[in-house]
N, C-alpha and C positions, 0 to 999 in steps of 0.2 A: 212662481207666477204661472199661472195653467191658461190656456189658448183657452178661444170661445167655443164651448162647445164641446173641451174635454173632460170628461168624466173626475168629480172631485171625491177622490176618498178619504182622506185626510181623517175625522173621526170616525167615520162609519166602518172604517175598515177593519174586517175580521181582523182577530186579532191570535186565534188558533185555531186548530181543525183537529175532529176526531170523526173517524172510519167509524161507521153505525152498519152493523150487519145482520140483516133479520134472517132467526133462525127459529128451530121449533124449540132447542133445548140449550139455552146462551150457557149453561154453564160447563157440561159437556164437551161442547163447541172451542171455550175459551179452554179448556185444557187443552185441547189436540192443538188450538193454532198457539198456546204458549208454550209449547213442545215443538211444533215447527217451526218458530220465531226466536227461542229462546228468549223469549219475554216473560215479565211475569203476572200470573192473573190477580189484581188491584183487591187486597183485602177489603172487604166490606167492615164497615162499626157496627159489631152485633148487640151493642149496648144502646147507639143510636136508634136500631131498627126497633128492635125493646120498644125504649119508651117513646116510639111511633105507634107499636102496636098499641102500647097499653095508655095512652091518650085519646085511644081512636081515629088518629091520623091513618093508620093501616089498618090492616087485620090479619089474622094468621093467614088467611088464604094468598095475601101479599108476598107470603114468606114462603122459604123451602128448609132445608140442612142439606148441605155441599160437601161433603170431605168431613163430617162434623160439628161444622161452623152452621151458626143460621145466618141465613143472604136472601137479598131480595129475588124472588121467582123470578123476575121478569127479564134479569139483566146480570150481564157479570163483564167487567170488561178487562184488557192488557194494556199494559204500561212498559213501555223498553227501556231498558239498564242506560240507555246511551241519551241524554235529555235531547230535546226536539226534536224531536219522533212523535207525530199524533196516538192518539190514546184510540184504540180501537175499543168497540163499544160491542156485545153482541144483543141482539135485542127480541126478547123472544115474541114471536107474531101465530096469531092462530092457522094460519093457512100455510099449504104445502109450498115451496118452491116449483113450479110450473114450467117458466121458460129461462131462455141462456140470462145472467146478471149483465145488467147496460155498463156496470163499475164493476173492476174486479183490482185484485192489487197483482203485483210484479213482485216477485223473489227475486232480485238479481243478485247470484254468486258465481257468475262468470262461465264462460265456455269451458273451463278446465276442472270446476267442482257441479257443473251442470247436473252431469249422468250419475254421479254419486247422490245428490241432494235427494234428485228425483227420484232414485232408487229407495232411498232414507221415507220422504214422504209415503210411497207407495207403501212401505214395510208399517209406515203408524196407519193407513187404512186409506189414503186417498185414493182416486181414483185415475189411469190415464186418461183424457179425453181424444187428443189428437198433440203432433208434432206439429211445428213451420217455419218456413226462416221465409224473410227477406231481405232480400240482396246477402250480406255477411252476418246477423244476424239469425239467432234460432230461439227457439224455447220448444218448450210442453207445455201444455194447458194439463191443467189436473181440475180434480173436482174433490172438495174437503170432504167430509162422512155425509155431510146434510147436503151436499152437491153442489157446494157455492164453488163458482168456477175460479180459478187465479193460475199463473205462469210464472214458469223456471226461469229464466234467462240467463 
């Protein structure tokens, strides 16, 4: 029974989430962060994309070759070994990243594999941004190859 006036979500309610992160180069991108996630990046159907193209639903220029494989240009996304974890999406966009991200994600592997992790990150190519803690809390903000910002904790 819901009060008058409370919000009913009942069917409307999402019912999963996937992280969409725009970048210049998603498949690039999806390598380095299923390297720092140890997630894996979601096979595309090159048979599917085929007979897209060759129906005219797409067009080569829709397409690229990745590692070998033909994939969609625009997008390439990860999926984590551990089920219910959102599906992260990268999504490639014409313009440069500009200013700080309003959404970024959280690595947390604890105060004791913190400095090693960050270290690790830093060695696949990211970038340190700044340290901070509040109160007992700490992280590092890093920034991935294309500058999308995200935190150690």
């Amino acid at each position: 029974m819901s009060s008058v006036g409370a919000p009913s979500y009942g069917a409307h309610m999402a019912t999963d989430v996937q992280i969409v992160i725009d970048c210049a180069d998603p498949h690039r991108l999806a390598d380095w962060w299923a390297e720092a996630l140890g997630w894996q990046v979601e096979p595309q159907d090159e048979a599917f994309i085929r007979r897209m193209v060759d129906s005219g639903a797409a067009t080569e220029a829709d397409t690229t070759t990745h590692r070998g494989a033909l994939v969609w240009r625009s997008g390439a996304a990860l999926t984590s070994p551990d089920p219910g974890r959102p599906r992260v999406l990268f999504q490639q966009v014409p313009e440069p990243k500009t200013v700080k991200n309003r959404v970024h994600l959280d690595l947390r592997v604890g105060s004791a594999r913190r400095d090693d992790e960050v270290d690790r990150l830093l060695g696949m190519g990211a970038t340190e941004l700044h340290r901070a803690a509040q109160g007992p809390f700490e992280w590092v903000t890093l920034a991935d190859p294309e500058g999308n910002e995200f935190c150690v904790a």
